[in-house]
C-alpha positions in Angstrom: 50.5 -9.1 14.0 48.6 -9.7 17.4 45.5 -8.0 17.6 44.2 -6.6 21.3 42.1 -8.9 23.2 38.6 -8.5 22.2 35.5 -8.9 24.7 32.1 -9.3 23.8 28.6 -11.3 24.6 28.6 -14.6 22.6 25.0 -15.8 21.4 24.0 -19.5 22.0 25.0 -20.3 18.5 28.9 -20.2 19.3 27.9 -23.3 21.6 30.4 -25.1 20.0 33.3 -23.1 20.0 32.5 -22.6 23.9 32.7 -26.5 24.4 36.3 -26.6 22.4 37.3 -24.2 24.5 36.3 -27.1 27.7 38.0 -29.4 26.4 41.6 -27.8 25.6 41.3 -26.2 29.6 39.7 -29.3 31.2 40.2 -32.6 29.2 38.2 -34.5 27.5 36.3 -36.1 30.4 37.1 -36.5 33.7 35.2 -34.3 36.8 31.7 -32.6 35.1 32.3 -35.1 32.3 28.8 -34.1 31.0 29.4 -30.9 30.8 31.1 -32.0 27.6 28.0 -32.6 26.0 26.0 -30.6 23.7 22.6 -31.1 25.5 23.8 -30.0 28.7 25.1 -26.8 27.4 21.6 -26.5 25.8 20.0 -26.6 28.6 22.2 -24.2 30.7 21.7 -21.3 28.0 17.9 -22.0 28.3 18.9 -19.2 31.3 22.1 -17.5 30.8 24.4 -14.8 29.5 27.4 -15.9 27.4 30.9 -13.5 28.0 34.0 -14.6 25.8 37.6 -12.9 25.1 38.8 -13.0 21.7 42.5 -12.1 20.3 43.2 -12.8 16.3 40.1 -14.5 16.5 40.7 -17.2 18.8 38.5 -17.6 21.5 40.9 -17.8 24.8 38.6 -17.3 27.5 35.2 -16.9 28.4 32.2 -16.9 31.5 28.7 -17.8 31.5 26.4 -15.9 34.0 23.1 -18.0 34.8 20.1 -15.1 35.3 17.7 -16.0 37.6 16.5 -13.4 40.1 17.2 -13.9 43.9 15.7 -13.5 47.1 17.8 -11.1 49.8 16.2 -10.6 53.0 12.7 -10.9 52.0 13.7 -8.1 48.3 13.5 -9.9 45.0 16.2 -8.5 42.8 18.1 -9.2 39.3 20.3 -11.6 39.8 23.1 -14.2 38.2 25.6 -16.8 38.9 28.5 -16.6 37.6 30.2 -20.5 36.1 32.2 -22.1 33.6 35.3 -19.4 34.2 38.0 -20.8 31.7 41.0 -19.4 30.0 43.3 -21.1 27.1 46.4 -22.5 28.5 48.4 -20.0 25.9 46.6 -17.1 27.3 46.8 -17.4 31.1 48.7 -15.3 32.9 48.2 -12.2 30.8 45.0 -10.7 32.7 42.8 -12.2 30.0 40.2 -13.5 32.4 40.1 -10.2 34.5 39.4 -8.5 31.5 36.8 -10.8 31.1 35.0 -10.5 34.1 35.5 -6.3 34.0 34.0 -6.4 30.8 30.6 -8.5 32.1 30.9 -6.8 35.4 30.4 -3.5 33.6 27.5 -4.8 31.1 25.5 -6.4 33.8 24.7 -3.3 35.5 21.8 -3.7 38.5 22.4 -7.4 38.8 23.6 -8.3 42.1 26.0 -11.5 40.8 27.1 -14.4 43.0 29.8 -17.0 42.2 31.5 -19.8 44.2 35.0 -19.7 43.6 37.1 -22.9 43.6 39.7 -22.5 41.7 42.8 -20.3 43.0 43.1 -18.3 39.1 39.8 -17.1 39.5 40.0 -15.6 42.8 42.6 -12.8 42.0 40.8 -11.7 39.1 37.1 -11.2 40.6 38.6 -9.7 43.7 40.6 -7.2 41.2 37.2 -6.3 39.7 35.3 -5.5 42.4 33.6 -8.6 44.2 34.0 -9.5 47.4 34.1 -13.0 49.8 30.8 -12.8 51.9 31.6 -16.0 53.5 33.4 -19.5 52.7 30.1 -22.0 52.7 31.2 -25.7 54.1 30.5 -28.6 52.7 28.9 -30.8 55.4 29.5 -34.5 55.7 28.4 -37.6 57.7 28.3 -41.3 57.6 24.8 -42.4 56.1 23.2 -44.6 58.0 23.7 -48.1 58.5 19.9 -49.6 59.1 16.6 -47.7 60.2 13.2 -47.5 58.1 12.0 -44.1 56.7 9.1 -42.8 58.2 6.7 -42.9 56.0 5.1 -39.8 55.6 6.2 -38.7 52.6 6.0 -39.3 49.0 8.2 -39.0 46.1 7.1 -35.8 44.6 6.9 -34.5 40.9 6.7 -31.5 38.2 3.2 -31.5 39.4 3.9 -30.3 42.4 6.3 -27.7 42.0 3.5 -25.2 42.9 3.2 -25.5 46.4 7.2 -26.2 46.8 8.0 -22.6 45.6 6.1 -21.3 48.2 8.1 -22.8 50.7 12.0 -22.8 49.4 14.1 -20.7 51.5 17.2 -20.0 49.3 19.6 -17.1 47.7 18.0 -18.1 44.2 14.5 -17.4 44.3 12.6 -20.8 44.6 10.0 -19.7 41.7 8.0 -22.7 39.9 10.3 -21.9 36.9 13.2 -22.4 38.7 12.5 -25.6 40.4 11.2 -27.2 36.8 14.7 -26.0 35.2 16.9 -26.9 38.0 15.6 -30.1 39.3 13.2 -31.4 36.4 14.6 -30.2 33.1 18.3 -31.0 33.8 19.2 -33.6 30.6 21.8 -35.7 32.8 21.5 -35.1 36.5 18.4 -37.1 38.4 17.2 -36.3 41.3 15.5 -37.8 44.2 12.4 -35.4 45.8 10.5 -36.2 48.5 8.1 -34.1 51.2 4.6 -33.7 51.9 2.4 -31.4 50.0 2.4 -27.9 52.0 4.8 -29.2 54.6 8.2 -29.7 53.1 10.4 -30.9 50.6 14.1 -32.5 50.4 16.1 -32.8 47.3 18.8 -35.1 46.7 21.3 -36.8 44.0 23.3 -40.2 44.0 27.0 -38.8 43.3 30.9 -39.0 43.8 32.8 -36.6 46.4 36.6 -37.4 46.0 35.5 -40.9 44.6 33.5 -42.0 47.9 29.8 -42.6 46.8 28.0 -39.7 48.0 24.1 -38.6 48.9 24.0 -35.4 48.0 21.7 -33.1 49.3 20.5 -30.1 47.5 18.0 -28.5 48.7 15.8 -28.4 51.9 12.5 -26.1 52.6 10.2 -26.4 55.2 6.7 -25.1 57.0 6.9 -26.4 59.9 10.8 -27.5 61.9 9.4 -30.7 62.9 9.1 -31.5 59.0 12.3 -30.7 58.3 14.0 -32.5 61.3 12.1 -35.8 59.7 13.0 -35.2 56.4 17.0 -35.0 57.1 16.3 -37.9 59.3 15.0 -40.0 56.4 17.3 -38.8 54.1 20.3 -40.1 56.0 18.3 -43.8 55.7 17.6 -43.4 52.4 21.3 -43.0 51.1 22.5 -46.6 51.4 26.0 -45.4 50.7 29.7 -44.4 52.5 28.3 -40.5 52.9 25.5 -38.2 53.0 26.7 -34.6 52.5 25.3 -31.0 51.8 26.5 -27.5 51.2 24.8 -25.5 53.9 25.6 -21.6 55.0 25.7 -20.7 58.2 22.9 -18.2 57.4 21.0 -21.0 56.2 17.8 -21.9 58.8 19.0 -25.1 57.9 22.3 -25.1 59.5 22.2 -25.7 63.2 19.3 -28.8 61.9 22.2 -30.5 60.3 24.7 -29.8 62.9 22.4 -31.7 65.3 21.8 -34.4 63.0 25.4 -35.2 62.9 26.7 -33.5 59.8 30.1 -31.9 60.3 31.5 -28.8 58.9 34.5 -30.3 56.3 37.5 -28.7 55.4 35.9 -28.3 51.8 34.6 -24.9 51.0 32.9 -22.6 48.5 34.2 -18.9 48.6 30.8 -16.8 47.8 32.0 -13.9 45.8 29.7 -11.2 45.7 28.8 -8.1 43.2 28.6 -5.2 44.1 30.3 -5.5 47.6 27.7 -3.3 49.3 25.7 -7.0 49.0 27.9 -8.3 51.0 27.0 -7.8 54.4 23.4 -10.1 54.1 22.3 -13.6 55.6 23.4 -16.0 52.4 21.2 -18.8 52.2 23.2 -20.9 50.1 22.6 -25.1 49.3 23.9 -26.5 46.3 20.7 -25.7 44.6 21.8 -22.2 44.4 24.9 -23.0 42.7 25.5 -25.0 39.2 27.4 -27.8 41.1 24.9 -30.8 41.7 
C-alpha cells in the first residue's frame, strides 16, 4: 500500500542516500561531475539545511538550502540559497517537489531565501509556493585577450588576507571572513585564482568550461576605489589565455556598467533570481557567481 509523501529535515548523516538520489536524476558524471563526490557534499553541509520527500521510504526528492546571512541595502538579515533541487524520475510530475519546497518554505521562517532557477521543473513549483523572479541575471561574455601585459600592481592574494577583503565585497551574500574562507579557500575541488591589492581591491576567478569553450570565469569583484576595479577587469581579461572571459553580473551590481565598458556583452544565458518572501523583491540584487553555488 502507498504511503503519503513524507517531508522532513535530513541530517548530514543521510549524505549518502542524498548522493544516490544525484546519480539516478543526473547520471553518473557528466556537468558538476564533482558534485558526485563525497567530499564535496562534505563541505557544502559545513553550511546548509538538508530538505528531502519520502514515500514507502524511498527518498524521491529533496533540496538543500546553504545558510549564510546576506546583505540588502546596507541590513544584514538571515539568509539561504536554495540548490541541488532534484526529484526521482518515478515521482515527477505528482507535485512531489512543490511539496518539497512548501514544506522548507514554511520551516525556514524569517530567512529571506534566494535561488537561481535553471531548470524549467523548478520554476512552476517555487512560483506555486510563493517566490517570486526579481530579475533574470546575464551571463556576460567576451573574447579574452589576445596579447597585453598585466599591470603589475597586484599580487596573488591568500587565506591571510581575507580580513581586509571582507571589508570591501559588495555582494547579496554578505562578504564575511567566514564566507570568503569557505567559498573560495575551503572548496575541496574548485581553485581559484585571487588577485588585488591589500585595502584596494580584489578579483576572483576560475579556469572552467561554458558549453565546452574554455572559460575564465569570473566570480567575484570588490573595490575601494573605481580606478582599482577598472585595472583589475583589465588584467583579468590578459590573464585568461583562453577562447572567453565571462561573469554573472546583475544589473544592480556597481559592477555592471564597468564590464559593459570593458567589452563584456549581455548573453542570451540567464539565471532567474527567485526570491522569498516576495515583499524582497523589489531591492538592488547584487548578484556574481559568488553568491550562487555555481563556480
Amino acid at each position: 500500500m502507498m504511503q503519503r509523501m513524507h517531508y522532513r529535515e535530513a541530517s548530514a548523516a543521510e549524505r549518502d542516500r542524498v548522493l544516490a538520489l544525484r546519480a539516478l536524476c543526473f547520471g553518473e558524471a557528466g556537468v558538476d561531475a564533482e558534485k558526485h563526490d563525497p567530499r564535496f557534499w562534505d563541505w557544502l553541509q559545513t553550511r546548509s539545511r538538508t530538505f528531502v520527500g519520502e514515500e514507502n521510504g524511498e527518498l524521491l526528492t529533496h533540496l538543500l538550502l546553504l545558510t549564510w546571512p546576506l546583505s540588502l541595502d546596507g541590513e544584514v538579515v538571515p539568509g539561504s540559497v536554495g540548490i541541488e533541487a532534484m526529484t526521482s524520475p518515478a515521482a515527477r510530475g505528482r507535485g512531489a517537489f512543490r511539496g518539497l519546497s512548501r514544506f522548507m518554505t514554511d520551516h525556514t521562517e524569517g530567512v529571506v531565501g534566494t535561488a537561481y532557477q535553471i531548470r524549467d521543473a523548478v520554476l512552476n513549483a517555487m512560483l506555486r509556493n510563493g517566490w517570486l523572479t526579481a530579475e533574470r541575471v546575464p551571463v556576460m561574455m567576451r573574447p579574452s585577450a589576445l596579447w597585453g601585459r598585466v599591470s603589475g600592481s597586484f599580487r596573488t592574494l591568500t587565506r591571510e588576507d581575507i580580513g581586509w577583503m571582507s571589508k570591501l565585497g559588495d555582494g547579496t551574500l554578505a562578504r564575511t571572513p567566514e564566507f570568503l574562507a569557505w567559498r573560495f579557500f575551503d572548496n575541496p575541488f574548485w581553485q581559484y585564482e585571487i588577485f588585488g591589492a591589500e585595502g584596494e581591491g580584489y578579483l576572483v576567478a576560475r579556469r572552467t568550461k561554458l558549453k565546452g569553450i574554455a572559460t575564465y570565469a569570473i566570480v567575484d569583484l570588490a573595490w575601494r576605489d573605481v580606478r582599482v576595479a577598472k585595472a583589475l577587469l583589465r588584467d583579468a581579461v590578459i590573464r585568461a589565455r583562453c577562447p572567453l572571459t565571462a561573469a554573472l553580473v546583475s544589473h544592480g551590481h556597481p559592477a555592471f556598467k564597468l564590464f559593459l565598458r570593458r567589452g563584456f556583452l549581455p548573453s542570451p544565458y540567464r539565471f532567474r533570481l527567485l526570491i522569498y518572501p516576495p515583499s524582497r523583491v523589489k531591492r538592488r540584487w547584487r548578484v556574481m557567481w559568488a553568491d550562487t553555488d555555481h563556480l
